[in-house]
C-alpha positions in Angstrom: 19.0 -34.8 39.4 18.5 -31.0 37.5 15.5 -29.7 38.0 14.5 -26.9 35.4 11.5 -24.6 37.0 10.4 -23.1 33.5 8.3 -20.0 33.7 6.8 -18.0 31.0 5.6 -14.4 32.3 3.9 -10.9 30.7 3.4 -8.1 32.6 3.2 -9.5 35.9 6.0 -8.0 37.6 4.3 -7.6 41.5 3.2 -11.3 41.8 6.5 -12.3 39.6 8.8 -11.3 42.4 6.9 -13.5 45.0 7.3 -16.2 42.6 10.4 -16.3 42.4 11.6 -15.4 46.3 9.2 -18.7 47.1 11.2 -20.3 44.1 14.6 -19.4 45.6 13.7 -20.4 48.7 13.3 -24.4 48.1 14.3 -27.3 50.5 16.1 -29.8 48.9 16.4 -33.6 49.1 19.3 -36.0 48.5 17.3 -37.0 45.0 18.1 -32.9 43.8 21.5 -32.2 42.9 20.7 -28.5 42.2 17.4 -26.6 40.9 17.3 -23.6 37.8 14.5 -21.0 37.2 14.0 -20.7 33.2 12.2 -17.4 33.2 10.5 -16.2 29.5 10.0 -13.2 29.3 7.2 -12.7 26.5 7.9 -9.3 25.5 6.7 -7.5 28.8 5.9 -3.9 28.8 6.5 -3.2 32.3 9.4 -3.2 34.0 9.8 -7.0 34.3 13.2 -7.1 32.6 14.9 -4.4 34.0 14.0 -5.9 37.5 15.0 -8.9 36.5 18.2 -8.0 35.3 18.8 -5.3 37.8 18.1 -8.3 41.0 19.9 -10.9 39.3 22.4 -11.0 42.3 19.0 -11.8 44.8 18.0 -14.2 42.1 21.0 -17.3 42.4 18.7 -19.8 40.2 17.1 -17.9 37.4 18.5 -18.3 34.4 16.5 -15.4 31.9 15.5 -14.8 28.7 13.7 -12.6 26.3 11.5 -13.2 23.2 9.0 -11.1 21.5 5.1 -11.5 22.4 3.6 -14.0 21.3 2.2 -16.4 23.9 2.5 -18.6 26.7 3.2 -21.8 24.5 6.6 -20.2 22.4 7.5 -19.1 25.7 7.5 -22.9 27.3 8.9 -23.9 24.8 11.8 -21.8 24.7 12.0 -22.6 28.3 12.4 -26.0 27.7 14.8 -25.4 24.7 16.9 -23.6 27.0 17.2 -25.9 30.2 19.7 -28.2 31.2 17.5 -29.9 33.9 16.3 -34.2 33.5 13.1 -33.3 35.2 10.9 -29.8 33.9 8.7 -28.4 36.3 6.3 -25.5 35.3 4.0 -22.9 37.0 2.5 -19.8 36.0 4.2 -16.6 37.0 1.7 -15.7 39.2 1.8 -18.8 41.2 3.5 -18.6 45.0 4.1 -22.2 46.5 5.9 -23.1 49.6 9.0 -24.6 50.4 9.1 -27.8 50.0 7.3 -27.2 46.6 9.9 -29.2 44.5 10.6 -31.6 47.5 7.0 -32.9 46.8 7.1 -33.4 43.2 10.0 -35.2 42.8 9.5 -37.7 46.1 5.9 -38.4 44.3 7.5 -39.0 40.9 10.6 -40.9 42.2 7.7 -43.4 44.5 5.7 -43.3 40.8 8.8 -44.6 38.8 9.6 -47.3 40.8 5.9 -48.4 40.9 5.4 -48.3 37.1 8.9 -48.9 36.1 9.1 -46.3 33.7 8.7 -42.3 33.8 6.1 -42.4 31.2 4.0 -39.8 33.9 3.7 -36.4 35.3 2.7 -35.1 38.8 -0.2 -32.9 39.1 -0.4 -30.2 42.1 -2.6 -28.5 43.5 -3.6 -24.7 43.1 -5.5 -22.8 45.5 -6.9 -19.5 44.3 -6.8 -16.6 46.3 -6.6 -12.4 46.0 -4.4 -11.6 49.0 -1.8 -10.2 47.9 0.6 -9.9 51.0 0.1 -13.5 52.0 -1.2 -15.6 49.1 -0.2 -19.2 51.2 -2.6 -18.0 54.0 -5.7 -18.8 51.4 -7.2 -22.5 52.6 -8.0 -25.1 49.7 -12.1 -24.7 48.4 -14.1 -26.6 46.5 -13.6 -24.5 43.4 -10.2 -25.2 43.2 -10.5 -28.7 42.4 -9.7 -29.4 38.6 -10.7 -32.1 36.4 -7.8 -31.1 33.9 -5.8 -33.8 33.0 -2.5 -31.6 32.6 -2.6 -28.3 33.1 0.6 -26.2 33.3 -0.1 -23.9 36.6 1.7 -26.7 38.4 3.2 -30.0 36.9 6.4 -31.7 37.0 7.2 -34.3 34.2 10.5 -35.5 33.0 12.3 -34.3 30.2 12.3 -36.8 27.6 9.2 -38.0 27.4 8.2 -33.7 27.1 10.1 -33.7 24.1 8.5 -37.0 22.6 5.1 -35.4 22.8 6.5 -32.7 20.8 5.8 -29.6 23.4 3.3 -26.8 22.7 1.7 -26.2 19.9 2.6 -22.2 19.2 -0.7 -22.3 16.7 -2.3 -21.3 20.1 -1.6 -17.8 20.2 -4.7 -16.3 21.9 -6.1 -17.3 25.6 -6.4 -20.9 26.3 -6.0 -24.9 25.7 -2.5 -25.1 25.0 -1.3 -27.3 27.6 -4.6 -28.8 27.4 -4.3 -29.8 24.2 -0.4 -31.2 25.3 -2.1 -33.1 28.0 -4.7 -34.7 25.4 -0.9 -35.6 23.1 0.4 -37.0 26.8 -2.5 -39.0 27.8 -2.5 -40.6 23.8 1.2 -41.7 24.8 -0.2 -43.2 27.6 1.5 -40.8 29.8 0.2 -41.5 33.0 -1.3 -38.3 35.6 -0.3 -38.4 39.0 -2.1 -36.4 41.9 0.0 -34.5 44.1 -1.9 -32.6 46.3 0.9 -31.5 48.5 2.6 -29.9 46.2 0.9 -26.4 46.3 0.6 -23.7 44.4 -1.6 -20.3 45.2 -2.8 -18.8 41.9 -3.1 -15.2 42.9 -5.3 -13.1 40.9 -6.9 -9.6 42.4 -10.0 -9.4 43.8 -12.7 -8.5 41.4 -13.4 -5.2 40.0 -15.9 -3.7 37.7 -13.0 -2.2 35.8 -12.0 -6.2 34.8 -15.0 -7.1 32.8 -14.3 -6.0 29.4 -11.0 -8.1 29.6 -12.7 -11.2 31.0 -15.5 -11.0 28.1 -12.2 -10.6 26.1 -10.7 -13.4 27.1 -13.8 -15.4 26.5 -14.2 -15.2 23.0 -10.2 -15.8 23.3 -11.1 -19.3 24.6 -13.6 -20.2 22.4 -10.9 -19.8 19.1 -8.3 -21.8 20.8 -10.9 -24.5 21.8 -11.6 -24.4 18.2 -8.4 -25.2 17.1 -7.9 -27.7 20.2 -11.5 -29.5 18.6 -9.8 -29.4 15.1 -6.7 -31.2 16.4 -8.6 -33.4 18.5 -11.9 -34.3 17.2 -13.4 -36.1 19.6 -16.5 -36.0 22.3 -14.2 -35.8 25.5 -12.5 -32.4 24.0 -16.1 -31.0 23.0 -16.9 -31.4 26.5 -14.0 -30.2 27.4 -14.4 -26.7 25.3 -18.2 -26.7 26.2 -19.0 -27.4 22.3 -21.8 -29.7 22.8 -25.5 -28.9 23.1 -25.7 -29.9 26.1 -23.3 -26.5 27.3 -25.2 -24.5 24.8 -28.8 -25.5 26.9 -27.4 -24.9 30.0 -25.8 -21.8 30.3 -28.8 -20.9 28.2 -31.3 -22.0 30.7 -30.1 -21.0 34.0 -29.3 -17.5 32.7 -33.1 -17.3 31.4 -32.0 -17.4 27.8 -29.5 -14.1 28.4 -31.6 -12.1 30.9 -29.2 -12.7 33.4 -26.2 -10.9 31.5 -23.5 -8.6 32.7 -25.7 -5.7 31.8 -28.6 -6.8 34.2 -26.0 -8.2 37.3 -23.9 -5.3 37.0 -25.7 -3.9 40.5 -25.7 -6.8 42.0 -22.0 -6.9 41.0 -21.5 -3.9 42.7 -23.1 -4.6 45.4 -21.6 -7.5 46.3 -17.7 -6.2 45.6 -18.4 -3.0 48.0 -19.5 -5.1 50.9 -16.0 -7.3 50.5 -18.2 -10.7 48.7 -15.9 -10.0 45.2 -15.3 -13.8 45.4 -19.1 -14.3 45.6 -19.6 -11.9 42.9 -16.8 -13.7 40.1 -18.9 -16.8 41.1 -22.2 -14.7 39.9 -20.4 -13.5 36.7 -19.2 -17.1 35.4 -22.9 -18.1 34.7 -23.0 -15.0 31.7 -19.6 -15.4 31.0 -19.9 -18.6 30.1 -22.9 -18.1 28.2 -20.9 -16.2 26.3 -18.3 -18.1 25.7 -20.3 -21.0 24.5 -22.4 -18.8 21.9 -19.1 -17.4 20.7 -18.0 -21.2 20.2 -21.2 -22.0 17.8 -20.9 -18.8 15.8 -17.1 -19.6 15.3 -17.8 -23.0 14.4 -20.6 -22.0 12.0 -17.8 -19.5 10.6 -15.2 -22.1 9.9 -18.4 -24.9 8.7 -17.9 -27.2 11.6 
């Protein structure tokens, strides 16, 4: 069997180049003929390409290409257009994983095949969070980074075919958010079944937290709650309103246990900065979800009231 690693990246060239040394570093089984890395660039303005091109020799598997910006969705599915692999595996580029990353996947899917007698599934990783930098795999697995996502494309392996049944990504997604969500919603209607491996791991680096980050956190807020209207609009249904945090019930929590908005970034901000000088940044991003997500749940209403849902 092919495997095709496909990876969409923007301007993420530090963490990019541990990706793709972990990547180039796999142990294989007798079930993996050979492996490729189908990297997207999506228009980076760093110097992403250049390094790419200029390391190619240090970089055996990765098979590159380039396409203007516009998203994380064209650019897996340009990955997928472009790979010769039966079996597509994708991560984010600022995902590390260990060695025997694609070893895992594919023994869990093989053992899943033979017990359903048919590849109508995907495997499902896990991702463990961290913001150390020099050695992301020394992070240990925390309650927060257990998901409830029924396909999310940080780490999943799923076999070729029955991708390009569900008719990949939907490019209409072209701000922050939902779009492999909203595949996995297309997947779990074909009665595509999700298989948990937790061995498989992935550490989703991301720096620690900084007041400088806010703005583009707020940003990417608002982001979300425009693509989880056009994931609701797709999908009308109650399970993707909770998903989006549409419902009322969303709207009176994150009301309620930020007193209505008196908790806000304005009024933390100290706190913030408190916290993120005495080495609890991880504490403090914990702190900050409870406004953010107010935040991104009024911006959901107003848009809906916008577009008369």
């Amino acid at each position: 069997m092919l495997v095709s690693i496909v990876i969409p990246t923007y301007n993420r060239l530090p963490i990019l180049k541990k990706c793709l040394y972990a990547l180039e570093n796999q142990i294989l089984i007798d079930e993996i003929d050979d492996y490729e890395i189908v990297l997207v660039d999506d228009g980076s303005t760093d110097a992403t390409c250049d390094w790419i091109k200029s390391n190619n020799k240090y970089l055996p598997h990765i098979k590159f290409f380039e396409q203007s910006h516009g998203g994380p969705a064209k650019g897996r599915n340009l990955g997928v257009y472009k790979s010769k692999g039966d079996l597509i595996v994708f991560i984010d580029s600022d995902l590390v994983v260990n060695k025997y990353f694609l070893a895992t996947h594919v023994k869990c899917l093989y053992k899943a095949w033979k017990k359903l007698g048919h590849r109508r599934c995907f495997t499902y990783g896990s991702v463990i969070n961290t913001s150390n930098f020099e050695k992301p795999n020394s992070e240990p697995f925390k309650f927060q980074d257990l998901s409830w996502a029924y396909f999310a494309t940080g780490n999943v392996a799923i076999d070729k075919k029955i991708l390009e049944k569900s008719g990949l990504f939907d490019t209409s997604f072209q701000l922050y958010g939902w779009e492999d969500l909203e595949l996995g919603e297309r997947l779990r209607n074909m009665g595509v079944k999700l298989i948990k491996c937790p061995k498989a791991i992935g550490y989703h680096w991301h720096p620690a937290l900084s007041l400088d980050q806010i703005p583009d956190l707020i940003r990417i807020e608002k982001e979300r709650a425009k693509m989880g209207l056009v994931f609701y609009r797709k999908h009308p249904t109650l399970r993707v309103k909770f998903i989006i945090q549409y419902t009322f019930v969303h709207r009176c929590l994150w009301e309620t246990v930020t007193f209505f908005g008196i908790i806000n970034i304005k009024t933390i901000r100290p706190l913030l900065a408190f916290l993120i000088k005495n080495g609890q940044s991880a504490l403090a991003m914990e702190l900050l979800r409870l406004p953010l997500n107010l935040i991104g749940v009024r911006q959901i209403f107003r848009e809906a009231s916008l577009i008369g849902l």
